[in-house]
Structures are given as C-alpha cells and as structure tokens.
DSSP file (Angstrom, degrees, kcal/mol; ACC not computed):
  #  RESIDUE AA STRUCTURE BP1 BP2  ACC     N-H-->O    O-->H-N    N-H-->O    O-->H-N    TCO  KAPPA ALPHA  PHI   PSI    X-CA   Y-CA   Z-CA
    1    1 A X              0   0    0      0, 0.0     2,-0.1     0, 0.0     3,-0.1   0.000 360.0 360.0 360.0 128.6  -70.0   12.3 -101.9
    2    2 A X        -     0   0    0      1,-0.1     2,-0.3     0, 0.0     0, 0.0  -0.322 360.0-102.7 -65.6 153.5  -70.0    9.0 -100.4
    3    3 A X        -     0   0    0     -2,-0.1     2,-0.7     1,-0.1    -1,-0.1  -0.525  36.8-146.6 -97.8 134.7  -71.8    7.6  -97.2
    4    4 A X        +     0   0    0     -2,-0.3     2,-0.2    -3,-0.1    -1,-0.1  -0.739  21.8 175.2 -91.3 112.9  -69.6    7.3  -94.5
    5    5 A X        -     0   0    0     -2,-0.7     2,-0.4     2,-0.0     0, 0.0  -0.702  22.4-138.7-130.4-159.6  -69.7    4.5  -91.6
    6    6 A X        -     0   0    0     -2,-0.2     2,-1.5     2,-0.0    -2,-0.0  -0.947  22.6-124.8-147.7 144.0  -68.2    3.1  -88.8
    7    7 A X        -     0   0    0     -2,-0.4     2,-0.2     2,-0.0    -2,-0.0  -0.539  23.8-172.7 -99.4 108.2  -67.8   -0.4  -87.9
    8    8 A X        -     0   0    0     -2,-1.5     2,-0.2     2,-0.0    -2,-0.0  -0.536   4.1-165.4 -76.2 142.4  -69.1   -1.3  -84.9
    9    9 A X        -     0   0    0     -2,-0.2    -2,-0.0     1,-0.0     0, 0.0  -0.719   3.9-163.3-151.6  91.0  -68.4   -5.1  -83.3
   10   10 A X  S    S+     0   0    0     -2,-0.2     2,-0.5     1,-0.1    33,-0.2   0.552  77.7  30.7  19.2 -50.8  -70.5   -6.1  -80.5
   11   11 A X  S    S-     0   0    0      8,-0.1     2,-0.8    30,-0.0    -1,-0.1  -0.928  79.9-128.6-147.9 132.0  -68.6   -8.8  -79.4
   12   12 A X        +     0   0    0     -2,-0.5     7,-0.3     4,-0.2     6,-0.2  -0.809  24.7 177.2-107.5 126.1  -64.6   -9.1  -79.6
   13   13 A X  S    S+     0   0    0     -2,-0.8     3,-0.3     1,-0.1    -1,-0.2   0.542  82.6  63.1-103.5 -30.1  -64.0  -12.9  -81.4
   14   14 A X  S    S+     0   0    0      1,-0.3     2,-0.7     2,-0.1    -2,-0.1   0.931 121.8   7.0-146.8 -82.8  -60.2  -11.8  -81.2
   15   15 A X    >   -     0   0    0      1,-0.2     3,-1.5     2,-0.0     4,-0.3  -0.905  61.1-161.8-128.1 117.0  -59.8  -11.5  -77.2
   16   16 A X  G >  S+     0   0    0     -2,-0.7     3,-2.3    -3,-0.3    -4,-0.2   0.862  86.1  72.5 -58.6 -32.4  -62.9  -12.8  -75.4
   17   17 A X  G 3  S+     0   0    0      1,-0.2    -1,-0.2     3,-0.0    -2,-0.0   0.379  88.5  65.5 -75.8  26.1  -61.4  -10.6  -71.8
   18   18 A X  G <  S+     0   0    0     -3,-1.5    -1,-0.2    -6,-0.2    -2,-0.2   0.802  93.6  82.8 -85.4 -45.8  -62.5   -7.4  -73.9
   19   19 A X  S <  S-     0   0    0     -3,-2.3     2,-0.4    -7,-0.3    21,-0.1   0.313  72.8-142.6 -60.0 172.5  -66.1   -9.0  -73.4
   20   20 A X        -     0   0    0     19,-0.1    21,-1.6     2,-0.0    22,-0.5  -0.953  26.9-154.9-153.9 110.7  -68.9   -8.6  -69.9
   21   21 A X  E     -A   40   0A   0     -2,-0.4     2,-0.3    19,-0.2    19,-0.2  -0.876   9.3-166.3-100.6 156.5  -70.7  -12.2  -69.5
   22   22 A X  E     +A   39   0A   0     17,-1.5    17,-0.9    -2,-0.4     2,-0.6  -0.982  15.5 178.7-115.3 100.1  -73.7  -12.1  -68.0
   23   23 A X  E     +A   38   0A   0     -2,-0.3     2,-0.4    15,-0.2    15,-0.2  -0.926  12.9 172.6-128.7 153.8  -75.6  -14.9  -66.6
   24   24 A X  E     -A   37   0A   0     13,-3.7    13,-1.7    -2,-0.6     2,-0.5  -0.895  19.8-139.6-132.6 154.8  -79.2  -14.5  -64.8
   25   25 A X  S    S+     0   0    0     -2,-0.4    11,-0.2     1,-0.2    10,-0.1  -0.960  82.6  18.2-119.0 137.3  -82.0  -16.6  -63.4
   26   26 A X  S    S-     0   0    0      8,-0.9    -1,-0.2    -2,-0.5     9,-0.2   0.526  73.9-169.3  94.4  14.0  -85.0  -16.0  -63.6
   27   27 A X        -     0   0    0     -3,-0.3     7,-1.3     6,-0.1     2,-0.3  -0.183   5.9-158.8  -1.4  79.0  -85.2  -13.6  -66.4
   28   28 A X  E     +D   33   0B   0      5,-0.2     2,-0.4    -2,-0.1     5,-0.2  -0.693  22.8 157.8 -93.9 160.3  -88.6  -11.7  -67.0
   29   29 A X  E >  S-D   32   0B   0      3,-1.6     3,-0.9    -2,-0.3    45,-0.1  -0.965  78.5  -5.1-158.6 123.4  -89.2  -10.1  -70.9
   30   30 A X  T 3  S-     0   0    0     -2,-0.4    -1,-0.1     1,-0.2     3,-0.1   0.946 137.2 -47.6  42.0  62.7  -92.6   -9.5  -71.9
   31   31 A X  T 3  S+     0   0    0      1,-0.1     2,-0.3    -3,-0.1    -1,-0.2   0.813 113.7 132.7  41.8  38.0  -94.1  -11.1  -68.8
   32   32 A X  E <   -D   29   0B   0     -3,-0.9    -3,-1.6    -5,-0.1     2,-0.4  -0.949  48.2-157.0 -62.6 110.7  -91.7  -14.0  -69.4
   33   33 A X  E     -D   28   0B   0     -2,-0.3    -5,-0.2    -5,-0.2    -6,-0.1  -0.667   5.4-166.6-140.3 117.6  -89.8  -15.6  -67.2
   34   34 A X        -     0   0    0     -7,-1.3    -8,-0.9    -2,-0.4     3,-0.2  -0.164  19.4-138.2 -86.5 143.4  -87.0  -17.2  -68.8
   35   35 A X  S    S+     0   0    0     13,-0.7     2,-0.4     1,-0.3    -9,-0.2   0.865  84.4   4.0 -92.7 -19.6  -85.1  -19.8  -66.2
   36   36 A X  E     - B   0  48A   0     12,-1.2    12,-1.4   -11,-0.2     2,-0.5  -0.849  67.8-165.4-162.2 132.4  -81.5  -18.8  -67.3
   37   37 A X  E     -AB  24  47A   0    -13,-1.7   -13,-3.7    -2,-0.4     2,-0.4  -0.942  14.0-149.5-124.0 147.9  -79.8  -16.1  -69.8
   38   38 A X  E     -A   23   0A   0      8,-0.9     7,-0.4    -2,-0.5     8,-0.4  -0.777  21.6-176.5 -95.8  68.7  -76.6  -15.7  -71.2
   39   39 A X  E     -A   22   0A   0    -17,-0.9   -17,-1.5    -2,-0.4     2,-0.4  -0.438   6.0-178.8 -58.8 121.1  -75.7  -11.8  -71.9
   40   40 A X  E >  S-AC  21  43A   0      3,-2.7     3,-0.6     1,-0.2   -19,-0.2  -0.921  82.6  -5.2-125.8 134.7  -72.4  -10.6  -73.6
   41   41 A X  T 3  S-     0   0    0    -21,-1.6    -1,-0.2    -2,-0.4   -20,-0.1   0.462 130.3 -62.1  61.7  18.3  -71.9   -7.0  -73.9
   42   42 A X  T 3  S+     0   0    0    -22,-0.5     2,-0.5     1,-0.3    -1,-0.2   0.220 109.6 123.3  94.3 -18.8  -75.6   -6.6  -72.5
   43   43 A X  B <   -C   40   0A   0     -3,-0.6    -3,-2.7   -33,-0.2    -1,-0.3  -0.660  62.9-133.2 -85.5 142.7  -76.9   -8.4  -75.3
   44   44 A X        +     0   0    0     -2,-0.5    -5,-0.2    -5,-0.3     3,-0.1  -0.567  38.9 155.0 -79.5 153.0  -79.1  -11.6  -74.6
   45   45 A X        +     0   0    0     -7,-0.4     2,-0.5     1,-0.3    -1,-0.2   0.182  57.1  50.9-145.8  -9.4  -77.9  -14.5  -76.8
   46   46 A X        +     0   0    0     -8,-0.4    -8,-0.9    -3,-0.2     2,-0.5  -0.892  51.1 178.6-124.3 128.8  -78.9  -17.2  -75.0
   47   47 A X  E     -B   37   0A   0     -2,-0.5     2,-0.4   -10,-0.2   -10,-0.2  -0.988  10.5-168.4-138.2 148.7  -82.1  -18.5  -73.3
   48   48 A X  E     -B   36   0A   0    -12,-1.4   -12,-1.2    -2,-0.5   -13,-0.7  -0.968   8.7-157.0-123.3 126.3  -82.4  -22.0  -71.3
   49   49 A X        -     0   0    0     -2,-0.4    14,-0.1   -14,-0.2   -15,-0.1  -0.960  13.3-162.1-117.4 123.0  -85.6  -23.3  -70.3
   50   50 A X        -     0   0    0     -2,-0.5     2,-0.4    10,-0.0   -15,-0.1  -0.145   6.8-171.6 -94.1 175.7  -85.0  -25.8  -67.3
   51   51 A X        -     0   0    0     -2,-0.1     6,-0.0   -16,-0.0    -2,-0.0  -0.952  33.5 -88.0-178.3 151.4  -87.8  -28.4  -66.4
   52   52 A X    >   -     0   0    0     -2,-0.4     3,-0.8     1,-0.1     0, 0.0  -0.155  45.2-102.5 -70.4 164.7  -88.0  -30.8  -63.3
   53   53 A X  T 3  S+     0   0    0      1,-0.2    -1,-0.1     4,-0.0     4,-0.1   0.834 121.1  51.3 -61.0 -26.6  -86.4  -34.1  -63.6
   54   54 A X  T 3  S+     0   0    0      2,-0.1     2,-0.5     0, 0.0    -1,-0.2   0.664  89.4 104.5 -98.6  -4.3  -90.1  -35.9  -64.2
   55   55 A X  S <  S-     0   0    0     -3,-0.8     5,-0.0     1,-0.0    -4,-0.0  -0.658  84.0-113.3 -78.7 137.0  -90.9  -33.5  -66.9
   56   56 A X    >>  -     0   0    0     -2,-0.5     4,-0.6     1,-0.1     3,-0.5  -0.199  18.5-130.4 -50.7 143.5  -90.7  -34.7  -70.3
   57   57 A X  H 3> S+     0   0    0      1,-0.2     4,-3.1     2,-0.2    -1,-0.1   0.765 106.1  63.4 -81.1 -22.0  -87.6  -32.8  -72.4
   58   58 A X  H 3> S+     0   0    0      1,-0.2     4,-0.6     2,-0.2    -1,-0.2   0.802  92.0  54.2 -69.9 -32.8  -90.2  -32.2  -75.0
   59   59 A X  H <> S+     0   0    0     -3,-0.5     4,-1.7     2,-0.2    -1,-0.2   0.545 102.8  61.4   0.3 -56.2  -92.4  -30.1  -73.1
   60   60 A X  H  X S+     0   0    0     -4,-0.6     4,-1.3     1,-0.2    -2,-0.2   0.967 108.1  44.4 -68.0 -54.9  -89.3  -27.9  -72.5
   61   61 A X  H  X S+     0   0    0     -4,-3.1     4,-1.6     1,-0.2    -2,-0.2   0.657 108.7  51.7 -52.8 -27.6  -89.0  -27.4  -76.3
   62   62 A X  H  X S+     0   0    0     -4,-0.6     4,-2.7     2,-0.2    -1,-0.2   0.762 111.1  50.3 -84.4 -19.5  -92.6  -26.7  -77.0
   63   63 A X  H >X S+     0   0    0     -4,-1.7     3,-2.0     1,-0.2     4,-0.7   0.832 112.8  50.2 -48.3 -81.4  -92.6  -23.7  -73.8
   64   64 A X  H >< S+     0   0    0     -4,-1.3     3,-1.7     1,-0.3    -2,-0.2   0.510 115.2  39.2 -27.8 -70.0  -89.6  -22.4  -75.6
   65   65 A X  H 3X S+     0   0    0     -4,-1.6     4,-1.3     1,-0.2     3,-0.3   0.722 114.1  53.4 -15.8 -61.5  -91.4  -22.3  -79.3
   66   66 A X  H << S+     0   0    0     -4,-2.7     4,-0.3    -3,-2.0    -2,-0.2   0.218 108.9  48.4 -61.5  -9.5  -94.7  -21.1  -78.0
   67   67 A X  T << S+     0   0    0     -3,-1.7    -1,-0.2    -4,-0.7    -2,-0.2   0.160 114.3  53.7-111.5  16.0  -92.7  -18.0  -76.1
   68   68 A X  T  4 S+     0   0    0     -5,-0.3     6,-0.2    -3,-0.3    -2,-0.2   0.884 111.9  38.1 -74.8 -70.6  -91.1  -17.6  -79.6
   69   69 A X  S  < S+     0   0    0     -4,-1.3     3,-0.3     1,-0.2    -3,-0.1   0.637 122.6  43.6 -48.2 -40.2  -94.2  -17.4  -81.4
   70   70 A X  S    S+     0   0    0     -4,-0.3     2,-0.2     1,-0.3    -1,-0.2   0.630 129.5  21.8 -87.1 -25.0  -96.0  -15.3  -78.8
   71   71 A X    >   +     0   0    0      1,-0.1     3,-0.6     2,-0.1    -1,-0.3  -0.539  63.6 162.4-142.8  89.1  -93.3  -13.0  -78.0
   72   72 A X  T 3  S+     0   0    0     -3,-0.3    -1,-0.1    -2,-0.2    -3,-0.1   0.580  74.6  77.2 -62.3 -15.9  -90.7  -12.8  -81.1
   73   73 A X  T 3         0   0    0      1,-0.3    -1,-0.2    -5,-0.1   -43,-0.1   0.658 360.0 360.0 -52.9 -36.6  -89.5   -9.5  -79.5
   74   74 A X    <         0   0    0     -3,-0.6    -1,-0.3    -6,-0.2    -2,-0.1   0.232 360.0 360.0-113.2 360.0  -87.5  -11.7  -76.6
C-alpha cells in the first residue's frame, strides 16, 4: 500500500486576496525585538531592522547577522 499525502500550500501565488498580510512593529522573538515584520498566512517571512539616520547601514546588517547566529529559531 502506498503512502498517502495532501498538498498543503501556505501561501496562494495564483490569487494573492486568498492571502492575510501582516505587518508589525516592534516584534519580540526570543527576547528580540525586531523593528518591523512581514507575516502572510501567520507565517513571518520578512524581518527589517531600521537604524537612525546617523547610524551607519552596516551596523544594521551586522545586528541582523548576530540575531541570526544567536537565535536561528527567529
């Protein structure tokens, strides 16, 4: 007998107004707190890390790495 499955699809590519966006400030996740996420269907897919105008853009990238590294979970 053969294994049976069912095809589940997350996210409808076909008509996006099937879909629930989400966006939030101020995210926390593992004692995180991420300055803006994108949800669709409830899943996070997106995370933005904002930084003041006189902060360097680089800076922005290494948070963002270093909450990779530390919390891969997120």
């Amino acid at each position: 007998m053969g294994v049976r499955g069912v095809l589940f699809k997350f996210i409808d590519f076909k008509d996006i107004s099937n879909n629930h966006f989400a966006f939030t400030q101020e995210f926390i996740a593992e004692n995180k707190r991420i300055d803006l996420s994108l949800f669709i269907n409830g899943l996070p897919l997106v995370f933005i890390e904002l930084k003041a105008s006189n902060v360097e853009s680089k800076e922005g990238i290494s948070q963002m790495i270093r909450n990779q590294k530390e919390n891969p979970n997120i």
